[in-house]
C-alpha atoms as an extended CHARMM CRD file, in Angstrom:
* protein
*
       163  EXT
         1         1  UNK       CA             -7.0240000000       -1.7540000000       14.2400000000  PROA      1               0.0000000000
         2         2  UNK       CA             -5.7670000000       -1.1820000000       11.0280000000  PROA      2               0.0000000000
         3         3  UNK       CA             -8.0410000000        0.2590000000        8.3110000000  PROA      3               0.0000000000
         4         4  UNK       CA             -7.6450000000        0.8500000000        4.3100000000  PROA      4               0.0000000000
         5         5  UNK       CA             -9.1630000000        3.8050000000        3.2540000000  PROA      5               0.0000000000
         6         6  UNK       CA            -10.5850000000        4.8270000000       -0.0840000000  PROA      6               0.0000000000
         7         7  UNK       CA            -10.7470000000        7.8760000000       -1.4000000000  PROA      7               0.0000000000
         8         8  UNK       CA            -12.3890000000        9.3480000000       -4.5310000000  PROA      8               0.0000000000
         9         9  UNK       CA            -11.2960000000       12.9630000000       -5.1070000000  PROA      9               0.0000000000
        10        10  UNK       CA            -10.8440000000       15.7310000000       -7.4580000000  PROA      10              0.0000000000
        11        11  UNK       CA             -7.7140000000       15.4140000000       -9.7180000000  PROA      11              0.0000000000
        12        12  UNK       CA             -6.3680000000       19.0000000000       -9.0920000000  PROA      12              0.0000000000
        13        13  UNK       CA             -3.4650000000       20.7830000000       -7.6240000000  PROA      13              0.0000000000
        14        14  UNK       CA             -3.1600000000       20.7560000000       -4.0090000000  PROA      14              0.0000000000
        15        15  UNK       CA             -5.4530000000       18.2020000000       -3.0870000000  PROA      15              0.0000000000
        16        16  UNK       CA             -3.5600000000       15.5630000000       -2.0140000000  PROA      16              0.0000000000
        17        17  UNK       CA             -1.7530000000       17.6040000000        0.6030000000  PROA      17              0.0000000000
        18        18  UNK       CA             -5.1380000000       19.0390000000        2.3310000000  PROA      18              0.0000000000
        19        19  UNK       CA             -5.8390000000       15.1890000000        2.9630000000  PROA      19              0.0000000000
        20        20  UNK       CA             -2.3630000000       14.4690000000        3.9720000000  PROA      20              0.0000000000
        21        21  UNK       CA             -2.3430000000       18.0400000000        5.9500000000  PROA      21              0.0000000000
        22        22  UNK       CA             -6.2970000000       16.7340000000        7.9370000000  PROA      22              0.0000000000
        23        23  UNK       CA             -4.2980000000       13.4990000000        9.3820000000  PROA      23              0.0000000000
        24        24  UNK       CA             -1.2830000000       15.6610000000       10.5360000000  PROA      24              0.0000000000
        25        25  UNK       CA             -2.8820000000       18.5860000000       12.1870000000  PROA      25              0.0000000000
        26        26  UNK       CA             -5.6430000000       15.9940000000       13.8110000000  PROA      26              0.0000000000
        27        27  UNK       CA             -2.1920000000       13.8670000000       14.9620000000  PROA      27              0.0000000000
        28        28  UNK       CA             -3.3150000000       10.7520000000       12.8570000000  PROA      28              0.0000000000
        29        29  UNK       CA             -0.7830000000        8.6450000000       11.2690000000  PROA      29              0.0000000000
        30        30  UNK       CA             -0.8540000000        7.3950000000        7.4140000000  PROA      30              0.0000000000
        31        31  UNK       CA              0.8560000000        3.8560000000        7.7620000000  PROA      31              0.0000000000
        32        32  UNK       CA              0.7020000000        3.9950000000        3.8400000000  PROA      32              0.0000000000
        33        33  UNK       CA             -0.6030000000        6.4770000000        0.9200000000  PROA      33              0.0000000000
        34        34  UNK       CA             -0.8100000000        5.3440000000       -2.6100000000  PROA      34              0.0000000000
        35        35  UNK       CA             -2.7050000000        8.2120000000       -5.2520000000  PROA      35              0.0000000000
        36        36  UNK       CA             -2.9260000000        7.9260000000       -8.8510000000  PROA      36              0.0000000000
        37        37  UNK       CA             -5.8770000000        9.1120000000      -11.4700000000  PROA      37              0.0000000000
        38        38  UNK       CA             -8.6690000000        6.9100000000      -11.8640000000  PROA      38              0.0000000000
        39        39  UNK       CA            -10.6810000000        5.6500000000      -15.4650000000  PROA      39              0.0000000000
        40        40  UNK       CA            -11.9560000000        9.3150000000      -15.2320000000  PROA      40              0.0000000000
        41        41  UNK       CA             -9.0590000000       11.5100000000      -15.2560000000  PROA      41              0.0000000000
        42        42  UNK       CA            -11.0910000000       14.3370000000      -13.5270000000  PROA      42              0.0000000000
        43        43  UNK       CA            -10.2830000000       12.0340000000      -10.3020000000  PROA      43              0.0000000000
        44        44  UNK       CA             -7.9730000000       10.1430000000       -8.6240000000  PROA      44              0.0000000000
        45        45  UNK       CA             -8.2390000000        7.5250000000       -6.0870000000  PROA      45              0.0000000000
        46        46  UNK       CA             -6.2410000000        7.8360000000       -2.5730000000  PROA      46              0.0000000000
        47        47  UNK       CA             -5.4900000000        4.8870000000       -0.4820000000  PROA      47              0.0000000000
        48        48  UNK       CA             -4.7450000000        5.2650000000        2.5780000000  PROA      48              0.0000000000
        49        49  UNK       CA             -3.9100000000        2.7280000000        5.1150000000  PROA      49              0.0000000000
        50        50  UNK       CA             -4.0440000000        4.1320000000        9.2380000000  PROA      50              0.0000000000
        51        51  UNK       CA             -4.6390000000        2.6830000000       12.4970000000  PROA      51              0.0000000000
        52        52  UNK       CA             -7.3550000000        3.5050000000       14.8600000000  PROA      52              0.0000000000
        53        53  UNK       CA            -10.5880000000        2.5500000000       16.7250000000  PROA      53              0.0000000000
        54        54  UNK       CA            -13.9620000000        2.8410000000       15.2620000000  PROA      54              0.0000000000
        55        55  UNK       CA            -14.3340000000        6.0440000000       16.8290000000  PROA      55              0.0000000000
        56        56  UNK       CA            -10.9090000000        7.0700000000       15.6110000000  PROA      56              0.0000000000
        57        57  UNK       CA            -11.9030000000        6.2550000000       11.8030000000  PROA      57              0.0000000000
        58        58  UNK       CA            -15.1590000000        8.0050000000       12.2930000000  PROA      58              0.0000000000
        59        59  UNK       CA            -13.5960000000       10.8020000000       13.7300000000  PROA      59              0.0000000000
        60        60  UNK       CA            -11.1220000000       10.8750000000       10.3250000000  PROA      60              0.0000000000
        61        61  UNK       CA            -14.1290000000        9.8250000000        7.7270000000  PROA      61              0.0000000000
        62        62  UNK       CA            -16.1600000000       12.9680000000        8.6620000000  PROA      62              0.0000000000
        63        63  UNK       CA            -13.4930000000       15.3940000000        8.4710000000  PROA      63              0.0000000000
        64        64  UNK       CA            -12.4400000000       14.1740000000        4.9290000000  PROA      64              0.0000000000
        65        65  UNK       CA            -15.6550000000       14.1990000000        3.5570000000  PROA      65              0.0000000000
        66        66  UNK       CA            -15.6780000000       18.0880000000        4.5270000000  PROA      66              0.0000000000
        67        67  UNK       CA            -12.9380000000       18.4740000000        2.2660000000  PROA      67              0.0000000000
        68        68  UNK       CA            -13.9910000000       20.3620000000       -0.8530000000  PROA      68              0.0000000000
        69        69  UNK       CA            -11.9480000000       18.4110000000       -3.2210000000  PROA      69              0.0000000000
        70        70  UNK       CA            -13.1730000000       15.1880000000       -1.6960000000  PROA      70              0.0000000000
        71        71  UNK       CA            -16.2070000000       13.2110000000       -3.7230000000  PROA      71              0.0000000000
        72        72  UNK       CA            -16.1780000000       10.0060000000       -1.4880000000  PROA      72              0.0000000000
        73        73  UNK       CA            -14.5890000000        8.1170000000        1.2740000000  PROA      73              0.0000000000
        74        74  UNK       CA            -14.9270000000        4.2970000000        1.9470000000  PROA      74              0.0000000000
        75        75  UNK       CA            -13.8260000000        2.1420000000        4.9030000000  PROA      75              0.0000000000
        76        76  UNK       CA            -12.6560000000       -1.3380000000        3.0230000000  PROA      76              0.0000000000
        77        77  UNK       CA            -13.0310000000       -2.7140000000        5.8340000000  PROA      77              0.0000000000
        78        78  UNK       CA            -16.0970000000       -2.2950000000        6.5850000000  PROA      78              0.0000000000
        79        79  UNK       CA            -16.7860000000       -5.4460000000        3.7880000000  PROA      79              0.0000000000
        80        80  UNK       CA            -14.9500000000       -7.7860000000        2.0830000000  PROA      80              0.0000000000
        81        81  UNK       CA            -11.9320000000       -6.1370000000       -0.5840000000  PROA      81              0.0000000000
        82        82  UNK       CA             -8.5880000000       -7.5110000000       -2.5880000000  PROA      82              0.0000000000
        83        83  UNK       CA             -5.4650000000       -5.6940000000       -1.1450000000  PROA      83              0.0000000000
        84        84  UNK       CA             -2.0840000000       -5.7420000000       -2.9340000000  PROA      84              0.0000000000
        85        85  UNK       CA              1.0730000000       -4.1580000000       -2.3670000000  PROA      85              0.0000000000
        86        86  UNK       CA              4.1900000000       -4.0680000000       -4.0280000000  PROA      86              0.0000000000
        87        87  UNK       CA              7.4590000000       -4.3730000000       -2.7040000000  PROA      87              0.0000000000
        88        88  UNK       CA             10.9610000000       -4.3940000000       -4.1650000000  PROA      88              0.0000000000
        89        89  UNK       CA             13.8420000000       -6.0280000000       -2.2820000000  PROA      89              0.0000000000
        90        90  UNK       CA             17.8570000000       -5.7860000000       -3.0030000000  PROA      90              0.0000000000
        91        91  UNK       CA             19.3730000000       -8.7590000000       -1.3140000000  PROA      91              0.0000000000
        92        92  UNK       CA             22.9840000000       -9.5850000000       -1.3090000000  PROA      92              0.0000000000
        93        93  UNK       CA             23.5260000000      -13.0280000000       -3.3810000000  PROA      93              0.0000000000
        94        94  UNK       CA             26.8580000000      -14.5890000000       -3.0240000000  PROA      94              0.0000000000
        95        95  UNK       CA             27.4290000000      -18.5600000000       -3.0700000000  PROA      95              0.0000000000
        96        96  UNK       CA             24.8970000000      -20.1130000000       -1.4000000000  PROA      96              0.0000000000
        97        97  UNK       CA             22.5680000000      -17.2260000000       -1.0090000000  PROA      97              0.0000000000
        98        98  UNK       CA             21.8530000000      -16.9450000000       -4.0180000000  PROA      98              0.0000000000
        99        99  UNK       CA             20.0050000000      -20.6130000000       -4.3880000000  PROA      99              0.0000000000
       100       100  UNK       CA             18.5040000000      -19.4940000000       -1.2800000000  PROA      100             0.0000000000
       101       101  UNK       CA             17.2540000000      -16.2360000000       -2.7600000000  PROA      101             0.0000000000
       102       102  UNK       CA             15.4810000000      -17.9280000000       -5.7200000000  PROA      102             0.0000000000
       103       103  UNK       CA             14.1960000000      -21.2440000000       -3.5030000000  PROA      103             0.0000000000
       104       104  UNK       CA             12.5510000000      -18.4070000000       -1.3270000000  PROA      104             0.0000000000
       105       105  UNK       CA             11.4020000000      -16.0330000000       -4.2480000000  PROA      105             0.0000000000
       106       106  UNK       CA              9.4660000000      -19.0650000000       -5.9460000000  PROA      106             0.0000000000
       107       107  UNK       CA              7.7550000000      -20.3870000000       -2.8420000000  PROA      107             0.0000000000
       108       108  UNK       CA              6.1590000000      -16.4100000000       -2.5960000000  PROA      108             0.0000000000
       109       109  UNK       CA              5.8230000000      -16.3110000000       -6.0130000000  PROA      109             0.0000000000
       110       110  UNK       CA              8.2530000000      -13.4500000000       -6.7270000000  PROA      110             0.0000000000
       111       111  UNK       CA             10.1700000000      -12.4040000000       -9.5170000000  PROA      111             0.0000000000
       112       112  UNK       CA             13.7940000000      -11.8040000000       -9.8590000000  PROA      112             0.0000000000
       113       113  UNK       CA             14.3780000000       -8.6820000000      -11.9080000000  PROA      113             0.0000000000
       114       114  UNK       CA             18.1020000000       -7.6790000000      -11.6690000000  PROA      114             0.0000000000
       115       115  UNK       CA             20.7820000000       -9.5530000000      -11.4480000000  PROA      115             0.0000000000
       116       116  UNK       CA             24.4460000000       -8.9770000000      -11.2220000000  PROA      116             0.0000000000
       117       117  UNK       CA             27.4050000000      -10.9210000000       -9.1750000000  PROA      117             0.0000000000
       118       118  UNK       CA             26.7800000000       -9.9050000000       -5.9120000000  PROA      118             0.0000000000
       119       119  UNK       CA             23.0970000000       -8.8990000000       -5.7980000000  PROA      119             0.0000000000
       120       120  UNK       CA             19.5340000000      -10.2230000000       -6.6980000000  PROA      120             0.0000000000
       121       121  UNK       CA             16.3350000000       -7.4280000000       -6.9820000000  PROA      121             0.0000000000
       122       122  UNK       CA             13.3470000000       -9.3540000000       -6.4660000000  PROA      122             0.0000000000
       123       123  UNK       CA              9.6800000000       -8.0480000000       -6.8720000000  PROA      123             0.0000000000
       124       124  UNK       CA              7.0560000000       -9.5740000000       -4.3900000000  PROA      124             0.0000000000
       125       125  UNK       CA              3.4470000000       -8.4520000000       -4.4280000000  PROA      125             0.0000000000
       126       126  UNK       CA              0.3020000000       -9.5500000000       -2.2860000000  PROA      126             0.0000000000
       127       127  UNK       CA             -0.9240000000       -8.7740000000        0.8450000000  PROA      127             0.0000000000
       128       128  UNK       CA              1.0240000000       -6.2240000000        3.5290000000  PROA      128             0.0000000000
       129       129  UNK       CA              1.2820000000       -9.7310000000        5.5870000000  PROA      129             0.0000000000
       130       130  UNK       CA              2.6730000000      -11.4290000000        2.4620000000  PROA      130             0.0000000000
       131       131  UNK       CA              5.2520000000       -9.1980000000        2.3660000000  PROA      131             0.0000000000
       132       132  UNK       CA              6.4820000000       -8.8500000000        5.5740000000  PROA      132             0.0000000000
       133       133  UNK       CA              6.4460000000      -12.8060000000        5.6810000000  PROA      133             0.0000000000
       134       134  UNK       CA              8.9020000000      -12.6960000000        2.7480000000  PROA      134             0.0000000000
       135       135  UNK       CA             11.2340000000      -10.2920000000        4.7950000000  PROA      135             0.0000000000
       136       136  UNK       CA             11.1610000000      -12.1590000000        7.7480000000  PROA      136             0.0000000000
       137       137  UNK       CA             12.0920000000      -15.3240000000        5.8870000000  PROA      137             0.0000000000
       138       138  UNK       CA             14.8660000000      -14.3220000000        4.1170000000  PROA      138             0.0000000000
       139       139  UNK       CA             18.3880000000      -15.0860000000        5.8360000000  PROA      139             0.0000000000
       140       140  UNK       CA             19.3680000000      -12.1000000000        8.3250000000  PROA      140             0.0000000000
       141       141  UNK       CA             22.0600000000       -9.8870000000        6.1760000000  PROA      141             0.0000000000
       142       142  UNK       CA             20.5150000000      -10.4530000000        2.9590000000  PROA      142             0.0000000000
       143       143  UNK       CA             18.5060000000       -7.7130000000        2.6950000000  PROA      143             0.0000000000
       144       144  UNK       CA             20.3530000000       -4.4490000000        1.2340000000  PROA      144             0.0000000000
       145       145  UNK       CA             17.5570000000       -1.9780000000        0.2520000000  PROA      145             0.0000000000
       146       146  UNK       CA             13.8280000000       -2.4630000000        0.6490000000  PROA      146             0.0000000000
       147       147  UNK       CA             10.9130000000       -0.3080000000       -1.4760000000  PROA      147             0.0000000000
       148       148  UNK       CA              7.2020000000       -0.9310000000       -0.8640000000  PROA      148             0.0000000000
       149       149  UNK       CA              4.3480000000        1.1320000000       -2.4160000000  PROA      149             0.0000000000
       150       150  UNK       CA              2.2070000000        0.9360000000        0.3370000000  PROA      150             0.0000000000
       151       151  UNK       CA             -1.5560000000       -0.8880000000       -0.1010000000  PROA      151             0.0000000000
       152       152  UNK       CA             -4.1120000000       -0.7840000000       -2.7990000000  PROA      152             0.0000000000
       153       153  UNK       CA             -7.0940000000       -1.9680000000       -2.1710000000  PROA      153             0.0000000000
       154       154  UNK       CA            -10.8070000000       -2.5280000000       -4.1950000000  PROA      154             0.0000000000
       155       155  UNK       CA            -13.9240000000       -4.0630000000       -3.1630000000  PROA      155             0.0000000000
       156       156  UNK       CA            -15.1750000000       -7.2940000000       -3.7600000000  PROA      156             0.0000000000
       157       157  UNK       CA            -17.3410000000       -8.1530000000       -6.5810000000  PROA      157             0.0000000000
       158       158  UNK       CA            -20.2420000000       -5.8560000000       -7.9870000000  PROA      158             0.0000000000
       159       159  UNK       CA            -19.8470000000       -2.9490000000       -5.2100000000  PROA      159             0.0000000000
       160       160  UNK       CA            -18.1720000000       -0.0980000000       -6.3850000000  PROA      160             0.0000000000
       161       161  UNK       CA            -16.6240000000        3.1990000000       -5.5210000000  PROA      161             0.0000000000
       162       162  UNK       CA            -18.9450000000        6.0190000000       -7.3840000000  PROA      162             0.0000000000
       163       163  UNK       CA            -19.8300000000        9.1790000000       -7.0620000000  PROA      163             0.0000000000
């Protein structure tokens, strides 16, 4: 089952690869890692998105909360949370693809921005399944160059990820 991990760590030097180095020497794989300070630049936030059973993400929760440099690690799933992810897409647009391209990039409500004769860059952001929706959708060829950030994720209403 696919989880989304959150985790609250120190902002320092290093840190980010002891997390990253845990999942590779226990052989668990990141599906997605997204890290960037948060209000309090003493610490950044780490999402990571992995696959496992409950055991599995027990297993992974308890080793990263011996980490030093980490202050807290959260399940998402384990209640409700907003995910978003952002993905950029080159497609080929020439003739008729390109109406197709922008009929398709306003139904996901995407944005177009590049343009030039042969090519469209469009921006699509929402959930993993959102995305990979818009991919499957779009005309087989089109695609030249895909970029996706990986997951973000943030509980639901008043609960909150503190020290």
């Amino acid at each position: 089952m696919r989880h989304i991990l959150s985790i609250l760590m120190e902002n320092e030097s290093g840190a980010m690869s002891r997390v990253v180095g845990l999942f590779s020497a226990r052989d668990y794989n990141i599906d997605s890692l997204s890290v960037a300070p948060t209000e309090d630049a003493t610490l950044s936030r780490m999402t990571i998105v992995t696959r496992g059973d409950s055991h599995v993400i027990e297993q992974i929760t308890k080793q990263l909360n011996k980490l030093v440099e980490v202050v807290k690690v959260v399940d998402l799933n384990d209640s409700r949370y907003v995910e978003r992810e952002l993905m950029l897409v080159k497609v080929r647009a020439v003739g008729k693809d390109r109406d197709e391209v922008l009929r398709l990039a306003e139904i996901y409500r995407a944005s177009v921005i590049d343009v030039s004769d042969k090519t469209y860059t469009v921006e699509v952001t929402g959930t993993s399944e959102k995305l990979d929706s818009f991919l499957e959708n779009l005309s087989k060829g089109l695609i030249l160059e895909t970029v996706r950030t990986g997951a973000a994720g943030i509980g639901r209403g008043e609960r909150i990820l503190r020290i």
